[in-house]
N, C-alpha and C positions, 0 to 999 in steps of 0.2 A: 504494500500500500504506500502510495508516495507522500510526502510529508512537504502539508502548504504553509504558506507564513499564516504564524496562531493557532498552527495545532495540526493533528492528523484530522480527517475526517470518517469519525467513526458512527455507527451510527445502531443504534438498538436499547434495550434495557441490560444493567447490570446491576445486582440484590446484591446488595452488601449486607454483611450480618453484623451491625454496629456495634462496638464493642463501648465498655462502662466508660466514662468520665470524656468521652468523644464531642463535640458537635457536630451536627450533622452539617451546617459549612464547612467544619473543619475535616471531614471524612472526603467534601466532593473538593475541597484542595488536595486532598493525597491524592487521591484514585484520579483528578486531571495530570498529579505532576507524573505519577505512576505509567500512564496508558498512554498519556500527551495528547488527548483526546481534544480537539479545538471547543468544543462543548459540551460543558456539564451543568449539568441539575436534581435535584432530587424530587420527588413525589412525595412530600411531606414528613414533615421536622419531627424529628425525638428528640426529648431534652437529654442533655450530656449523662445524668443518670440512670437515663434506658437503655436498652439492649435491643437487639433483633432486628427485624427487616426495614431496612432504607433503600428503596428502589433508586437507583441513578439514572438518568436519562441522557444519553450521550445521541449527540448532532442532534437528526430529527426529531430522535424523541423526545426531544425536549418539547417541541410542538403537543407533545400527546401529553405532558405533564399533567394538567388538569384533570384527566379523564382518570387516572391513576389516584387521583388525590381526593376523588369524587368517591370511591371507592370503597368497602365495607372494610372495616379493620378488623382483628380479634388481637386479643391483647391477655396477656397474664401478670397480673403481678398481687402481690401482699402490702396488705393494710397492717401498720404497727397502731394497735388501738394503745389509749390510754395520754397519746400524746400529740397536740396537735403541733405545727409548725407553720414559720411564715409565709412558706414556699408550697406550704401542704405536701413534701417530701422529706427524704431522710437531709438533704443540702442545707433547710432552712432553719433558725434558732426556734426552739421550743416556747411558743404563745402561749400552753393552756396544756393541763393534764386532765386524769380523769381515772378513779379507782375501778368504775365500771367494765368488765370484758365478758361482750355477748357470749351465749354458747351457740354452737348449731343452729338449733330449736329457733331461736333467737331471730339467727340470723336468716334463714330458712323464711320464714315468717317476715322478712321488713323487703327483702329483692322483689319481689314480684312492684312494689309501688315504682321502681326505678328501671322498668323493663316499657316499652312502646315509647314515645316521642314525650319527652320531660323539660322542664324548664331549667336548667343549668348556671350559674353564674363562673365566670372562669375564674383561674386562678390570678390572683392581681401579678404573681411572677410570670406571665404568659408575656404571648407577644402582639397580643388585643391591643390596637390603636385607641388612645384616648385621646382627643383633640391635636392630631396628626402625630403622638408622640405612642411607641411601644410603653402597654401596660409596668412593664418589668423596669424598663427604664426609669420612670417615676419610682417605682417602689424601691430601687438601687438609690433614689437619690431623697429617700424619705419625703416625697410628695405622696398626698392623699390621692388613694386612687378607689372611686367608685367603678363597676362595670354592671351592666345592665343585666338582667339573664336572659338567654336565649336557650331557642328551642334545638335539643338534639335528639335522632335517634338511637334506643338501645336495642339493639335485637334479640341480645340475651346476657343474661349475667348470672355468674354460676355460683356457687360456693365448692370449693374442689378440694379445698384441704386446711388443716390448721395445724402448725407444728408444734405449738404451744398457746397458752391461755392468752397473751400478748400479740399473736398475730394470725391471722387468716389469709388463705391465698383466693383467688379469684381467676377468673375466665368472663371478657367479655365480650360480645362483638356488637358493634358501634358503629354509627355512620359517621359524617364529613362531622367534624370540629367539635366532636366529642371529649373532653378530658377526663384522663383516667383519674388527676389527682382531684379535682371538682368530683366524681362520683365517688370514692373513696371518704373525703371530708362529709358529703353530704351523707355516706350512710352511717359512718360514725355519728354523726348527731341524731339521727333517725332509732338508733340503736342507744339511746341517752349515753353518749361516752363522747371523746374526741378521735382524732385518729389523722395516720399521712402514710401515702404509700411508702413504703420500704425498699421497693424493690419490682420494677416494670419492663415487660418483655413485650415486643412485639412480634406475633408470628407472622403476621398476613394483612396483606393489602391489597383491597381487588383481587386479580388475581396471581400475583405474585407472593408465595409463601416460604416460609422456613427451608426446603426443601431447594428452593430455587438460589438461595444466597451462599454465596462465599465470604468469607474472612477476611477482614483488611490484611490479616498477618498471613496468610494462605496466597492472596492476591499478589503482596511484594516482593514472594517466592516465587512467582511463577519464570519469571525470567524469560528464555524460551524453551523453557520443559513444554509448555502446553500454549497455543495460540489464545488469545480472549477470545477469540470468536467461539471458543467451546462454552463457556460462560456468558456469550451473548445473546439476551433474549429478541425477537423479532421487535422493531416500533410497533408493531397493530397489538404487540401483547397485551398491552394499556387498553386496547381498543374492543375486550371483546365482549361486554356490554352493549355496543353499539353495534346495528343493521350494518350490514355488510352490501353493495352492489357493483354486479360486475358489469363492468363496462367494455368496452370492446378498443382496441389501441386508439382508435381514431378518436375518439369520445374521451379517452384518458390522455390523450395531447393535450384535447382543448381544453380541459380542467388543470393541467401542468401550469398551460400558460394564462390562466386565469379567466377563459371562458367558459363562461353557462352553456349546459348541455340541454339538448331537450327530455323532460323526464321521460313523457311518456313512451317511448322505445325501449327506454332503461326498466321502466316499472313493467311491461307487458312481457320482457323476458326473464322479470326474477320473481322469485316464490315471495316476496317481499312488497306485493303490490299495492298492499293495503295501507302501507305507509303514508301516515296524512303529512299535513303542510308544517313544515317548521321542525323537521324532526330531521336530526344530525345524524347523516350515514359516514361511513368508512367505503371511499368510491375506490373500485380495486380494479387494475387491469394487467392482464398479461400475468396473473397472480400475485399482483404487488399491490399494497398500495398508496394509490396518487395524490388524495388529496382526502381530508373532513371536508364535507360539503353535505350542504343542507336545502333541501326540494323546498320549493317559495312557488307559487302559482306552476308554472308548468315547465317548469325549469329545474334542473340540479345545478348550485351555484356554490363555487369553492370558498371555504373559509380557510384553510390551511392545505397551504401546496408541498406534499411532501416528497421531496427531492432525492429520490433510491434509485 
């Protein structure tokens, strides 16, 4: 592969398995300086105390970030009851205790309230805009910081194990902008105790999971033992939520180069025809594909020209 000014041009997803005290800007400067990849990004942030899957989106995928990011997560991590903190994790100084420690029964009994679409306030250490400034930043700089709650989805929240009377572990999965330390602190109070996660894992995003990532420390071994391309997942990987249509080369030209195609040719040849207006397909030709592009009156019209 030949190497342009600003990088190689590489292009697909790569699962990095995030390791403890990391940031995840700080994981996509290794893996650009590693791979020399001209562009990198990730599919959404774990705080430096988590662990597990960060999807990186190199060249085009980065185009597809969002869709990734849109994406259901599952998540494991433990609540240390009995102490709350300012961070609502193990990083932040202890605010508030509490003699109280649910059992099972307990806890069995309060999850079901925090399972379907709930109203959330974040954590003030997040990176939630408050009058164009990051949450977290104010709270580094002891400015009062109100946030408003919003609404998130759970789709499930488990109780999986408790090692001791002090801590419980959990299983969630969660939609877009869900926090694990916001649902932790919340069911600590819900359970009359306080509480901050200990300790958070994430398996899975959309569809990228545990299974799919590699190791930063695995990764700066590889040398040339093993090509990345074995660890590279396709750009449509992000993509496969979204309607799929195929197009035929001539049709995937004129989407390259930024022309409206006519739909209805496109819809009368795919099992996909019921596809109403305003709905973002994955437009695929020659089995690649060309562009996000989204059907408007009688047209299929690109919003993202994907360049493979």
């Amino acid at each position: 592969m030949s190497r342009r000014r600003g990088g190689t041009p590489i292009n697909g997803w790569l699962i990095i398995d995030k390791p403890l005290g990391v940031t995840s800007a700080g994981v996509v400067g290794k893996v650009r300086r590693l791979t020399g990849a001209a562009k990198v990004g990730h599919g959404g942030t774990l705080d430096p105390l988590a662990t597990g899957v960060l999807p990186l989106a190199l060249g085009e995928a980065t185009k597809t970030v969002a869709y990734a990011m849109d994406g259901t997560k599952i998540y494991r991590f433990a609540i240390r009851w009995g102490q709350a903190t300012a961070t609502d994790d193990a990083e932040g100084e202890v605010t508030a205790t509490s003699d109280v420690r649910p059992d099972a029964a307990r806890i069995q009994a309060v999850l079901p309230a925090f399972i379907g679409t709930i109203e959330q306030v974040p954590p003030i250490y997040s990176a939630v805009k408050v009058e164009g400034q990051r949450a977290y930043a104010l709270a580094r700089a002891d400015q009062p910081v109100t946030l408003e709650p919003r609404r998130v989805r759970i789709d499930d929240f488990r109780l999986i194990g408790q090692a001791d009377a002090d801590h419980a572990e959990f299983e969630v999965k969660a939609g877009k902008g869900a926090y694990m330390r916001s649902l932790a602190r919340d069911l600590a109070l819900a359970l009359g105790t306080v509480g901050h996660v200990s300790a958070l894992r994430r398996i899975a995003v959309g569809p990228f999971h545990e299974k799919d990532a590699i190791s930063l420390e695995n990764l700066m071994t590889l040398g040339h033992s093993a090509p990345l391309s074995k660890y590279l997942l396709p750009v449509e990987t992000a993509l496969d939520d979204i309607p799929a249509l195929a197009l035929t080369e001539a049709e995937g030209s004129s989407l390259r180069q930024g022309r409206a195609v006519p739909a209805l040719p496109v819809m009368t040849r795919s099992a996909s025809a019921e596809l109403g207006q305003g709905v973002v397909v994955c437009a695929m030709a020659g089995g690649r594909p060309v562009a996000l592009a989204q059907i408007r009156g009688a047209e299929i019209r690109p919003l993202r020209i994907l360049n493979l």
